[in-house]
Each structure stands twice: as C-alpha cells, then as structure tokens.
DSSP file (Angstrom, degrees, kcal/mol; ACC not computed):
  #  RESIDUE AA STRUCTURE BP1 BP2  ACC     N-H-->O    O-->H-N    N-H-->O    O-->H-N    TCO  KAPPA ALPHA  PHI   PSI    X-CA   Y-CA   Z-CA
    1    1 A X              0   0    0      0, 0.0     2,-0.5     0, 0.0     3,-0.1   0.000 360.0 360.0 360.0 146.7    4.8  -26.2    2.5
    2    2 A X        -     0   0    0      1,-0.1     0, 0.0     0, 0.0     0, 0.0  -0.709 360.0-106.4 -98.0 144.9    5.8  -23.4    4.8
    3    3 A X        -     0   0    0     -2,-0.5     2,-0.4     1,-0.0    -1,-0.1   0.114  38.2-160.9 -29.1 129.3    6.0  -23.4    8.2
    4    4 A X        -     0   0    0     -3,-0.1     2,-0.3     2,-0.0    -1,-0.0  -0.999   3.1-157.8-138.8 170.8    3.0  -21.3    9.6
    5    5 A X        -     0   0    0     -2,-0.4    -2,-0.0     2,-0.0     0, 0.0  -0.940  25.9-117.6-128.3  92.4    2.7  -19.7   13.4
    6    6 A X        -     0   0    0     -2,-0.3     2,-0.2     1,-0.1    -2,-0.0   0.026  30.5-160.6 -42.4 171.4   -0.7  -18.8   14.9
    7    7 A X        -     0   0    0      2,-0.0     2,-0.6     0, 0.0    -1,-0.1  -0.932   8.6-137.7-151.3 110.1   -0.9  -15.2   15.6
    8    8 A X        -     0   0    0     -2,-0.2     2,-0.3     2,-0.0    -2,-0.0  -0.648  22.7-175.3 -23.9  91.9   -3.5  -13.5   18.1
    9    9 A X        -     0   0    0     -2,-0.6     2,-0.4     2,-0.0    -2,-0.0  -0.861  17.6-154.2-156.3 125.2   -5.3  -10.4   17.0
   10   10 A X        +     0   0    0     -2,-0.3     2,-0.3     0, 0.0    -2,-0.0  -0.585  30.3 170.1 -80.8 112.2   -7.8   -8.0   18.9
   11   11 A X      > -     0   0    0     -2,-0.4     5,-0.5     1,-0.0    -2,-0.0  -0.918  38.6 -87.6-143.5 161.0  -10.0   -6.1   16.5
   12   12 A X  T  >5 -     0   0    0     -2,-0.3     4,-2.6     3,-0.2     5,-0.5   0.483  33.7-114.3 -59.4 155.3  -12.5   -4.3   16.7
   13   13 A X  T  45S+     0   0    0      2,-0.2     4,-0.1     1,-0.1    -1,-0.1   0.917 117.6  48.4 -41.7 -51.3  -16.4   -5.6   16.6
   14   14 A X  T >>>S+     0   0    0      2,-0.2     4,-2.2     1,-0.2     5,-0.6   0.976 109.1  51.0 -27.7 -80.7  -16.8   -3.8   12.9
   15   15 A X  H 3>5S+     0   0    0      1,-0.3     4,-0.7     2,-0.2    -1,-0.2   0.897 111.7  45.2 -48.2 -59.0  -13.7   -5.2   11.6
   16   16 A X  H 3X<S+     0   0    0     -4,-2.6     4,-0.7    -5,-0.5    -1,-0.3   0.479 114.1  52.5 -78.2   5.4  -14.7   -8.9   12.6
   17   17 A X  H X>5S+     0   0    0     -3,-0.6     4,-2.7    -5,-0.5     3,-1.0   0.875 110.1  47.5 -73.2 -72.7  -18.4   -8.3   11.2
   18   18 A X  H 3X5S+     0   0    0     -4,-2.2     4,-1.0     1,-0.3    -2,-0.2   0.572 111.9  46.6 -87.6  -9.0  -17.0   -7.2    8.1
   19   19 A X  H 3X<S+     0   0    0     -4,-0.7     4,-3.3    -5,-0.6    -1,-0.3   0.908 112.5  55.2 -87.1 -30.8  -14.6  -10.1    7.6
   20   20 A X  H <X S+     0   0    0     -3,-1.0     4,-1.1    -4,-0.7     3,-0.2   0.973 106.9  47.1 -28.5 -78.1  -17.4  -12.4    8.6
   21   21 A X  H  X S+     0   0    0     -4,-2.7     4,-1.5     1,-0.3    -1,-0.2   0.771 112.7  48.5 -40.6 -53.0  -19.4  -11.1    6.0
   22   22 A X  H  X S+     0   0    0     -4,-1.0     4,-1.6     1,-0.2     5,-0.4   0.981 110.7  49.1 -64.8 -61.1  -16.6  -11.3    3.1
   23   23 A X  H  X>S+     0   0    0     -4,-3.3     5,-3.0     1,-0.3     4,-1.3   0.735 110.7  51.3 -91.4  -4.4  -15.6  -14.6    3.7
   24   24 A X  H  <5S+     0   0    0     -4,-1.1    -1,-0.3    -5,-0.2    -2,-0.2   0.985 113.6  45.3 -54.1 -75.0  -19.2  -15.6    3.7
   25   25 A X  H  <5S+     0   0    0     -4,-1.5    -2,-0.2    -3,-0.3    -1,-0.1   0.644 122.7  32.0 -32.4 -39.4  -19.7  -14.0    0.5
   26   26 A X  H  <5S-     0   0    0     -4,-1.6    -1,-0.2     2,-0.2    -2,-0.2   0.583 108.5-122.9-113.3  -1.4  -16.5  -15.3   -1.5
   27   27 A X  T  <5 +     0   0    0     -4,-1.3     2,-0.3    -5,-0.4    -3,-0.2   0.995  68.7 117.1  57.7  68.1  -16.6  -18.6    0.5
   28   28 A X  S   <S-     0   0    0     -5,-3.0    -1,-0.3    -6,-0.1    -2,-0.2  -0.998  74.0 -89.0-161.9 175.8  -13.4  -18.7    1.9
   29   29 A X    >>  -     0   0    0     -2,-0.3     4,-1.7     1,-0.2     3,-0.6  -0.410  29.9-124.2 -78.0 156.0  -12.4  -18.7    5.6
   30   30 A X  H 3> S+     0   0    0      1,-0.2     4,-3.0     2,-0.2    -1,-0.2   0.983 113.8  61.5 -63.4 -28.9  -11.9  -15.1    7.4
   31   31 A X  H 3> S+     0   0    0      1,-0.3     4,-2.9     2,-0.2    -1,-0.2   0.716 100.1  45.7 -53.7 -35.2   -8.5  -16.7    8.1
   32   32 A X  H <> S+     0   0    0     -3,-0.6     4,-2.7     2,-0.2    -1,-0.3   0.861 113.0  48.6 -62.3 -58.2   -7.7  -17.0    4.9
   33   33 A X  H  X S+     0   0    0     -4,-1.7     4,-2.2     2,-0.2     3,-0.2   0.886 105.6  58.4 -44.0 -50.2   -8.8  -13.3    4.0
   34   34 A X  H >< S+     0   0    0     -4,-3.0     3,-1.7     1,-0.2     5,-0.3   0.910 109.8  52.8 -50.8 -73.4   -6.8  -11.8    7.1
   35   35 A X  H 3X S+     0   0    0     -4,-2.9     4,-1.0     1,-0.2    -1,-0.2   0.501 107.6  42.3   5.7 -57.6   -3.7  -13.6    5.2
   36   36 A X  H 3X S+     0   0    0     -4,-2.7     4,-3.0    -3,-0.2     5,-0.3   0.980 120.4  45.3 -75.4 -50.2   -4.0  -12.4    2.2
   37   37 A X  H XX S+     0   0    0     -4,-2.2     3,-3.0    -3,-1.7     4,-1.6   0.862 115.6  48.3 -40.6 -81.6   -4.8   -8.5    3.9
   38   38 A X  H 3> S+     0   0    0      1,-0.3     4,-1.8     2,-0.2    -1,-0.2   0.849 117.2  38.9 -55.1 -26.5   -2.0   -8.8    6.4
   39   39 A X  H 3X S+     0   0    0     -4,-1.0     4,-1.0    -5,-0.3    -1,-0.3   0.917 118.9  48.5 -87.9 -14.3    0.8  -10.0    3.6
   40   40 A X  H XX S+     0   0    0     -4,-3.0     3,-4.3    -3,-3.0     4,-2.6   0.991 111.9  49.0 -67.5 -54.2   -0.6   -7.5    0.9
   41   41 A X  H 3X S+     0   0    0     -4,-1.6     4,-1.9     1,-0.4    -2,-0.2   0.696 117.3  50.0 -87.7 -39.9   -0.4   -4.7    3.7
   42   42 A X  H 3X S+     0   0    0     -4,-1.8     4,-1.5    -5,-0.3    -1,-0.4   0.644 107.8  45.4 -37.4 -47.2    3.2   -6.1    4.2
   43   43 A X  H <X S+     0   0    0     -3,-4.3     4,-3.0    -4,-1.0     3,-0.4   0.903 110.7  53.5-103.1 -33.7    4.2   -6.1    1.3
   44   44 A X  H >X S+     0   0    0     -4,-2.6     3,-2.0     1,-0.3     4,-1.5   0.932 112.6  46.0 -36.0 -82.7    2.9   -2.5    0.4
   45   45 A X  H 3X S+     0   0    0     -4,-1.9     4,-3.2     1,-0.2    -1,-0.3   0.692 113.4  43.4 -58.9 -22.8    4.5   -1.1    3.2
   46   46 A X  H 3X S+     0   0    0     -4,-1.5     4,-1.0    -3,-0.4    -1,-0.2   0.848 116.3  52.5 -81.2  -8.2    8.2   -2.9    2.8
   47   47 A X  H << S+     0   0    0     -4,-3.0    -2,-0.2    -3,-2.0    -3,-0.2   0.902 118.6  37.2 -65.7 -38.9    7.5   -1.9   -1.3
   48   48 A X  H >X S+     0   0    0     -4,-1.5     3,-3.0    -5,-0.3     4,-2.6   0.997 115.2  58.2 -54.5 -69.5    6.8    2.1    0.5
   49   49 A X  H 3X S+     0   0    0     -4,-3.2     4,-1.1     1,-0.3    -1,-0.2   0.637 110.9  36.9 -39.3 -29.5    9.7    1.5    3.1
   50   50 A X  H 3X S+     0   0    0     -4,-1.0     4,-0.6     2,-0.2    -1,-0.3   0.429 115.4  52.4-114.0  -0.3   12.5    0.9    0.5
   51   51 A X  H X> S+     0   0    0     -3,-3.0     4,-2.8     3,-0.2     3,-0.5   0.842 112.9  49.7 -94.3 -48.9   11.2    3.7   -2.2
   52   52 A X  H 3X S+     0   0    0     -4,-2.6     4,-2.2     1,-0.2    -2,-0.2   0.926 113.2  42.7 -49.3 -39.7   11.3    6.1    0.9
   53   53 A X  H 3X S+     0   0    0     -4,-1.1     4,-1.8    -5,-0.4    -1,-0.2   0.958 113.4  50.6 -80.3 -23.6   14.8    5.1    1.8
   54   54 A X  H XX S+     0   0    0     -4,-0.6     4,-1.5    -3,-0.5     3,-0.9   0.991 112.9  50.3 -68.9 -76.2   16.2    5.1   -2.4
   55   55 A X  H 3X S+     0   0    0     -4,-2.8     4,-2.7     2,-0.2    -1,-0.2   0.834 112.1  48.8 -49.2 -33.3   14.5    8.8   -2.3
   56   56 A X  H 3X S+     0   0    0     -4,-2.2     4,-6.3    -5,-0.3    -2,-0.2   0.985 117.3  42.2 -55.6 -49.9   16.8    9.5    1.2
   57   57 A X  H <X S+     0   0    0     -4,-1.8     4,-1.1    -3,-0.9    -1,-0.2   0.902 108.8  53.1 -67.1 -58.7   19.6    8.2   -0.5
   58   58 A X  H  <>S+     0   0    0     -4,-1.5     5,-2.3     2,-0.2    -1,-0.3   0.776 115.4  43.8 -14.8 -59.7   19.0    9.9   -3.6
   59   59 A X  H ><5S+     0   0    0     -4,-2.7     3,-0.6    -5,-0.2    -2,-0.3   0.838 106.4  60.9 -58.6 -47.1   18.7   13.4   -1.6
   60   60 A X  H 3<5S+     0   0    0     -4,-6.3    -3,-0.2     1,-0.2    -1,-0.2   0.760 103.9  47.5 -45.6 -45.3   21.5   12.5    0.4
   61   61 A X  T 3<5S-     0   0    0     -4,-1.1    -1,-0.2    -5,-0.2    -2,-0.2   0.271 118.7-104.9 -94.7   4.9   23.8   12.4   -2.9
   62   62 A X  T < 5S+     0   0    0     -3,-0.6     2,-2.4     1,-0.2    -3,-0.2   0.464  72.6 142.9  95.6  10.1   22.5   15.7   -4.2
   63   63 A X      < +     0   0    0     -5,-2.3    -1,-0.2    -6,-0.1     2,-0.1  -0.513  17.9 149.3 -90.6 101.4   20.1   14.3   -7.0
   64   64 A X        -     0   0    0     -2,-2.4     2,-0.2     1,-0.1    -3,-0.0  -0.383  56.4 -94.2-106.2-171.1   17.1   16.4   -7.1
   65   65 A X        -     0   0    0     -2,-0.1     2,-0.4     2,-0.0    -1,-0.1  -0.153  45.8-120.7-133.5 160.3   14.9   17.2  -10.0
   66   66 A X    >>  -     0   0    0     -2,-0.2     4,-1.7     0, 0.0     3,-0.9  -0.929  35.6-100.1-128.4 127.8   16.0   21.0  -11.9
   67   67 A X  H 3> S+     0   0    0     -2,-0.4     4,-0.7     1,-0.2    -2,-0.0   0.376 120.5  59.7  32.3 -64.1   13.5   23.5  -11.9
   68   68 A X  H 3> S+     0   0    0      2,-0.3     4,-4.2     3,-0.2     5,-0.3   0.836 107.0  46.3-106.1 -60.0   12.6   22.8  -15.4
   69   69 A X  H <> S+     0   0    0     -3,-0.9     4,-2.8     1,-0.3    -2,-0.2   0.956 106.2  57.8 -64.2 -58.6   11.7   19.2  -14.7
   70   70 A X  H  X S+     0   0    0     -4,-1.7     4,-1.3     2,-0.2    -2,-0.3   0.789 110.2  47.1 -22.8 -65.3    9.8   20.2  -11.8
   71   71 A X  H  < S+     0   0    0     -4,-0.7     3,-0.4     2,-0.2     4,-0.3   0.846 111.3  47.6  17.9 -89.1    7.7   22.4  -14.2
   72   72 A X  H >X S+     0   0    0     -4,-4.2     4,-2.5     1,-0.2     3,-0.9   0.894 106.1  58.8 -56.4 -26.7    7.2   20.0  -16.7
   73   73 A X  H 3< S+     0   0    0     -4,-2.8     4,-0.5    -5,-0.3    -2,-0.2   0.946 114.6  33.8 -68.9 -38.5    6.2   17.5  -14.3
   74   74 A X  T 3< S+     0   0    0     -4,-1.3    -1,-0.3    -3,-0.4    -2,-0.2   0.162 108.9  65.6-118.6  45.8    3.3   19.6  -12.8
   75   75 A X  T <> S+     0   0    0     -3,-0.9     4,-2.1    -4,-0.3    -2,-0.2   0.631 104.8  45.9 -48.7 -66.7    2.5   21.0  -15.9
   76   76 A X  T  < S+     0   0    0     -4,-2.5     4,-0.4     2,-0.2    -2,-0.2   0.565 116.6  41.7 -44.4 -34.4    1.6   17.6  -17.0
   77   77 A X  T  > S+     0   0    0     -4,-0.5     4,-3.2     2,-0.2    -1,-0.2   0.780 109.4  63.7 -87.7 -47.0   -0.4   16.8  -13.8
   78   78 A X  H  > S+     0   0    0      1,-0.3     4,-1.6     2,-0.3     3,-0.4   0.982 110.1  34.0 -58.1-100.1   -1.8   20.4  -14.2
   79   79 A X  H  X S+     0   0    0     -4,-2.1     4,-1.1     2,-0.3     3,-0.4   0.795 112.6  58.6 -48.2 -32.1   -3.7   19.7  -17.9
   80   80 A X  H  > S+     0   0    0     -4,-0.4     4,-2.2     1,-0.3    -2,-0.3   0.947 107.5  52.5 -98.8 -33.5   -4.7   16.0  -17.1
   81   81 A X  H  < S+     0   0    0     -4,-3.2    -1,-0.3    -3,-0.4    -2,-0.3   0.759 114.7  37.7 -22.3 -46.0   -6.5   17.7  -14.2
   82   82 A X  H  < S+     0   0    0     -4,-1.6     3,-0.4    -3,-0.4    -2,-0.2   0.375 110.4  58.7 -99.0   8.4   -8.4   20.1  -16.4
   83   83 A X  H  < S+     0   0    0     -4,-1.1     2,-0.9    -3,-0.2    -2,-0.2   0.847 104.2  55.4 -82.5 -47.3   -8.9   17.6  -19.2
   84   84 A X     <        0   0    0     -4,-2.2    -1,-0.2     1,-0.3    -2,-0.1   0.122 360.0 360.0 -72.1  36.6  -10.9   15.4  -16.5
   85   85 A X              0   0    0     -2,-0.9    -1,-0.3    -3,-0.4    -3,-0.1   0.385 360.0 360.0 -95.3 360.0  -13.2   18.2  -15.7
C-alpha cells in the first residue's frame, strides 16, 4: 500500500458544493473524487510538460515541418471542417 500525506486545500464554496454533490451521486467519498481529479490533472499536465519540452528540443535541432506538410496538414483539418457542416 502506498504511503499517503494529508494535504489541506481552500476552495471555493461552488467547488465544495459540486464535489459534495458528485460524490453523493456516484457514492464515493469527495476525498476520493479530489484524488482521482488532482492525479488525472497531474498527470495531464506532466503528459503536456514533456510533449512541450520534445517540441523545444525538436525546434532547437532545426526539425520543423516543410511547407508542403504544413499544407497538407491544414488542408486536412480544412475539409473535415467543411464536411462537419
């Protein structure tokens, strides 16, 4: 089992309403629910942190995208936008 460490956290009235409410609904504790939020929200952002630094790094070593590829790419974006209309 892992070690766990309370943690302290101020939010707003809204925000403890609405956790209320959810853990009410899915019958689990809000504690549980922060959990899960703060380590998804965690792990999104170190999943963000380390694609942002790959693209730095990338830039850094002079590999960009050509023109052409650029092009196709929001070419591509370009029709699947006017197909969903």
């Amino acid at each position: 089992m892992m070690s766990e460490r309370s943690l302290t956290l101020s939010v707003a009235e809204e925000t403890a309403a609405s956790l209320d409410r959810l853990a009410r609904a899915t019958g689990r504790s809000a504690d549980q629910l922060a959990q899960e939020a703060l380590q998804r929200y965690l792990d999104y952002e170190s999943w963000k942190a380390d694609k942002i630094r790959h693209g730095i790094a990338c830039g850094d070593a002079g590999e960009f995208a050509t023109d052409e590829e650029l092009a196709e790419a929001f070419d591509r974006y370009r029709h699947a936008a006017q197909d969903a209309e």
